[in-house]
C-alpha positions in Angstrom: 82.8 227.9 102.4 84.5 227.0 105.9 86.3 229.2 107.8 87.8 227.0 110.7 88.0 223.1 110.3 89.0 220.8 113.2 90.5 217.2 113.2 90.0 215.0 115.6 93.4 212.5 115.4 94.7 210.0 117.5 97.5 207.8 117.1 96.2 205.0 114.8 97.2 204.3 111.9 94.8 206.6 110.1 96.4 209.6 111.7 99.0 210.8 109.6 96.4 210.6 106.6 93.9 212.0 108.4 96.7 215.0 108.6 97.6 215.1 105.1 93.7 215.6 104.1 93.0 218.1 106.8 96.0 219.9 105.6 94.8 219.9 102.4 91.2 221.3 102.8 92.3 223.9 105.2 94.6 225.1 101.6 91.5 224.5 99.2 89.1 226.4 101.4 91.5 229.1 102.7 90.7 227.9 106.7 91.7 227.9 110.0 93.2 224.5 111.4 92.9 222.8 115.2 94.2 219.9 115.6 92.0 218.1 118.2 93.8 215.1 120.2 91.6 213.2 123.6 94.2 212.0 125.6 96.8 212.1 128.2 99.7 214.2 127.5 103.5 213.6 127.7 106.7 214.3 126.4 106.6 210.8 124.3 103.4 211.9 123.0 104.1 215.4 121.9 107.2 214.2 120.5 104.8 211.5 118.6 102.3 214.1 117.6 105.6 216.9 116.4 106.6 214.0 114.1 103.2 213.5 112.3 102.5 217.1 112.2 105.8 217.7 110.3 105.4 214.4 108.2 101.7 215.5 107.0 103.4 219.4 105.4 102.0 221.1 107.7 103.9 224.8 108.6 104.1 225.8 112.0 101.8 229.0 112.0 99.3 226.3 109.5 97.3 225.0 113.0 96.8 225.0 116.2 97.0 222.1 118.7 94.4 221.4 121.3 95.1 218.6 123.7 92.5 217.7 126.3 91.9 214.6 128.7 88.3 213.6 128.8 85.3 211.1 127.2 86.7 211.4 123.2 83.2 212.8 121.6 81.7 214.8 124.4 85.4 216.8 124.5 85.9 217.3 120.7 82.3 219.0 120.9 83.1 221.1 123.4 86.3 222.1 121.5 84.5 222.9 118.3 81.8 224.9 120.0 84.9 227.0 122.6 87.1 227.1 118.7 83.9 227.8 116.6 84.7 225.2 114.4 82.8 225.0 111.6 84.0 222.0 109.9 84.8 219.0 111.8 86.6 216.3 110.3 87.4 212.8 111.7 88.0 209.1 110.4 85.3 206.2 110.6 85.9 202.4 109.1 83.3 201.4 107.0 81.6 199.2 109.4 81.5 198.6 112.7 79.8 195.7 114.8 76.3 195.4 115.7 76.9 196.4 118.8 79.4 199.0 118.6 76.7 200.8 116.0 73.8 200.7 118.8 76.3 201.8 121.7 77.9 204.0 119.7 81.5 205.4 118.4 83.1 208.4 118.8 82.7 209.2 115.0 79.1 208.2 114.6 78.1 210.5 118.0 80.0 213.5 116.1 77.9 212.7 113.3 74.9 212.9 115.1 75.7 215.5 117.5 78.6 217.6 116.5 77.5 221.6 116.6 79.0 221.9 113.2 79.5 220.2 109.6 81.4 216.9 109.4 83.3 215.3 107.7 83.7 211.6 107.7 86.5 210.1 105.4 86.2 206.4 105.3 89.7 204.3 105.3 92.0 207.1 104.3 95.0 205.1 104.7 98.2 206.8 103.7 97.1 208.9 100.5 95.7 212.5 99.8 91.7 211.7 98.7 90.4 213.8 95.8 87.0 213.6 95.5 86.1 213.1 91.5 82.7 211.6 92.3 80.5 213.6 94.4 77.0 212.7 95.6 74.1 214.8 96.8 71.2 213.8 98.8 68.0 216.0 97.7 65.0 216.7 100.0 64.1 220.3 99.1 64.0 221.4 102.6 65.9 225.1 102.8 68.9 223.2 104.5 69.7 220.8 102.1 69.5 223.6 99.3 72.8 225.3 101.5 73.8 221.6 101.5 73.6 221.0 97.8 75.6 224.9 97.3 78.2 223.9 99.4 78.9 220.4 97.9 78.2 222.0 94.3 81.9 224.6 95.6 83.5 221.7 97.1 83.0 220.0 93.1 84.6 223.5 91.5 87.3 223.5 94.0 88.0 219.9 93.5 88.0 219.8 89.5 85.2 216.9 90.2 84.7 214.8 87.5 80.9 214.3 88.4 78.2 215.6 90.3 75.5 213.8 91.5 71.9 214.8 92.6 70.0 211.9 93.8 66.2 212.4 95.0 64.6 209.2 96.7 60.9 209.6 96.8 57.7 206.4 97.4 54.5 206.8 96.2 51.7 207.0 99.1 49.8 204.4 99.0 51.5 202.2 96.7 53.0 199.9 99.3 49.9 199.2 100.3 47.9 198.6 97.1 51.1 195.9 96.5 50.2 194.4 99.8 46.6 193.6 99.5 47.2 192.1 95.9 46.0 195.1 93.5 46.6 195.1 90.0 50.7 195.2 89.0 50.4 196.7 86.2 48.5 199.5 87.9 50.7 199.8 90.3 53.9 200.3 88.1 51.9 203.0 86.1 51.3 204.8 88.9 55.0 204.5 90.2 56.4 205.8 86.6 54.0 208.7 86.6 55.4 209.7 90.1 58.7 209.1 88.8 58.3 211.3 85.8 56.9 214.0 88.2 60.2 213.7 90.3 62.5 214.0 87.7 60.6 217.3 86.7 61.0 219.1 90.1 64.5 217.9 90.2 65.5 219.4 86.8 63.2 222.8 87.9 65.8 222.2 91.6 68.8 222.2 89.7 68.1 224.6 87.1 66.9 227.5 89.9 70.6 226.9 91.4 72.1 227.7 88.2 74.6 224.4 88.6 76.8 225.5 85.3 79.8 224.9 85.4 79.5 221.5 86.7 76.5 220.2 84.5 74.4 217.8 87.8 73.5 214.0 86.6 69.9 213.9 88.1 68.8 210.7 89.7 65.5 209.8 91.5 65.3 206.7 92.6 61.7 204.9 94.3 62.2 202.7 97.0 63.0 203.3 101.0 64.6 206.2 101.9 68.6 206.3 103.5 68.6 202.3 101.7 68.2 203.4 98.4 70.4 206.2 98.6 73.1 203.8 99.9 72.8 201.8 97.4 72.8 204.2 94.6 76.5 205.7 96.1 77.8 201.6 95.8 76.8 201.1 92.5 77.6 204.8 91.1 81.4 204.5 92.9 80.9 207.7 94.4 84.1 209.2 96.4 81.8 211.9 98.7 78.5 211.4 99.8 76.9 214.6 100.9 73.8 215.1 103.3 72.1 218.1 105.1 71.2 216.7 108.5 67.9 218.2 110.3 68.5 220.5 113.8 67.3 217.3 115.9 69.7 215.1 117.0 69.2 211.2 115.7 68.7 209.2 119.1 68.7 205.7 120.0 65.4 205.3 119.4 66.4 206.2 115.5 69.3 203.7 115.3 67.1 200.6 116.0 63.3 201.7 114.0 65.6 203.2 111.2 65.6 207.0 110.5 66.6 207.6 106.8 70.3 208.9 107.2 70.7 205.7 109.7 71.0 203.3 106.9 74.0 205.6 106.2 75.5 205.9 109.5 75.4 202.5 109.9 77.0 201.4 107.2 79.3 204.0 105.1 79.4 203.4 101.5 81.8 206.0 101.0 83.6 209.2 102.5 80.5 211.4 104.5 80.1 215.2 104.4 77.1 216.2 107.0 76.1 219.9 105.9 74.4 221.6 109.2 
C-alpha cells in the first residue's frame, strides 16, 4: 500500500505521538521509515530526538533520520522527493487563525503541495490512534477510485468498525429556480429524483470494487461541495477522512473563492489522509 512513509516531527508536544503512530503504520503497512526533522543540529538536540526515538518503540535499524536546516515545508518536500517517500505524515491542530490559514502553515502547504500522499493526524496527543471510523470522499474520477482502494486496505488492516462512502452532488439549476421564487415543491421533487439517481451510481461504484469484506455505508448528500462533506464527518464521528486530491496544486487564489477540499483544509473535522 506504502512502501516508504516519512514524518515530519519537531519538538512539540505532539512529537513523541506523532512517533508512536508513525511507528505504528510503518508495522501495519510493512514500510520504510525517515524521520524528517527542519532545524539546527546539536548535541542537546540529538540527545533530545535519541530520547523520543527510543520512548516511541522504535528499533534502531526501524528508520532513518534526516536532519536538515532550511524553510520547514519547502525542505520536507525536497526530502520526500530525494527519499521517494510515498507517504508523508505530519501533525496539524484543528484550527488555525484566519490569518495563519491564508499565509499558510507548514502542514497545510504539504497538504497542498507535497509530491506524495499525506497524512494529517489532528491532536494526537500522547496515544496510539486507531482508526474505527473511516470516511471516503467519492467523485468518480480514476484517482479517487485508487483513493477509495487504498482507504478500503487501510479499513481491513485496521479491523475498522465502519466504512464510509460519502458522494456530495447539486442539482444544475436548482439554485437558481430557488432564487427567482419557483415553485418549492417542485424544486424538492426534482432534488429527490437527483438524489435517488445518486444513490444508484454509488451502489453500481461500490459494487464494481467488490467492497466485501467491509460492507460500505453509502451516503450522498445535496448541498455545497467540501462544506457538506465536512459536515457529514462531524456529525458521523468519523476518526479518518480520506480524499484523492487532483495533480494541480490548490493556490491562493483557492483559499479565499473556496475550492471544495478548502473547506477541509481550513478547518479539519478529523484526522486527513490525501491519496495522490
Amino acid at each position: 500500500m506504502f512502501n516508504k512513509i516519512g514524518l515530519a516531527v519537531t519538538f512539540s508536544p505532539n512529537g513523541l505521538s506523532l512517533l508512536k503512530n508513525a511507528r505504528k503504520l510503518a508495522d501495519l503497512f510493512n514500510a520504510g521509515l525517515v524521520i524528517i526533522h527542519v532545524g539546527e543540529n546539536n548535541s542537546e538536540k540529538e540527545v533530545k530526538m535519541d530520547e523520543m526515538i527510543i520512548e516511541a518503540g522504535l528499533e534502531k535499524d526501524g528508520y532513518s533520520l534526516v536532519w536538515q536546516q532550511g524553510e520547514p515545508a519547502d525542505t520536507i518536500i525536497d526530502v520526500c522527493i530525494k527519499e521517494k517517500i510515498d507517504l508523508l505524515i505530519a501533525g496539524a491542530l484543528e484550527k488555525e487563525p484566519l490569518l495563519k490559514y491564508y499565509t499558510g502553515s507548514v502542514a497545510r502547504t504539504l497538504m497542498r503541495e507535497a509530491p506524495c500522499s499525506v497524512l494529517v493526524l489532528v491532536n494526537p496527543e500522547n496515544k496510539i490512534i486507531k482508526f474505527n471510523k473511516i470516511c471516503v470522499d467519492v467523485d468518480y474520477t480514476p484517482l479517487n477510485e485508487i483513493a477509495v482502494k487504498k482507504a478500503y486496505k487501510l479499513a481491513l488492516l485496521e479491523n475498522t468498525e465502519e466504512f464510509i462512502l460519502v458522494r456530495e452532488f447539486q442539482v444544475p439549476g436548482l439554485a437558481i429556480t430557488v432564487s427567482d421564487g419557483g415553485d418549492s415543491e417542485d424544486t424538492e421533487s426534482k432534488r429527490l429524483i437527483w438524489q435517488k439517481e445518486e444513490e444508484m451510481k454509488l451502489k453500481l461504484f461500490a459494487e464494481e470494487l467488490n467492497l466485501t469484506e467491509i460492507k460500505p455505508k453509502l451516503v450522498c448528500r445535496y448541498g455545497r461541495e467540501g462544506w457538506e462533506l465536512q459536515q457529514y464527518v462531524r456529525e458521523s464521528g468519523s476518526d479518518l477522512l480520506v480524499v484523492a486530491l487532483p495533480p494541480n496544486k490548490l493556490k491562493f487564489f483557492d483559499r479565499i473563492f473556496k475550492h471544495d477540499l478548502e473547506f477541509i483544509f481550513s478547518q479539519l473535522p478529523c484526522s486527513l489522509l490525501i491519496i495522490r
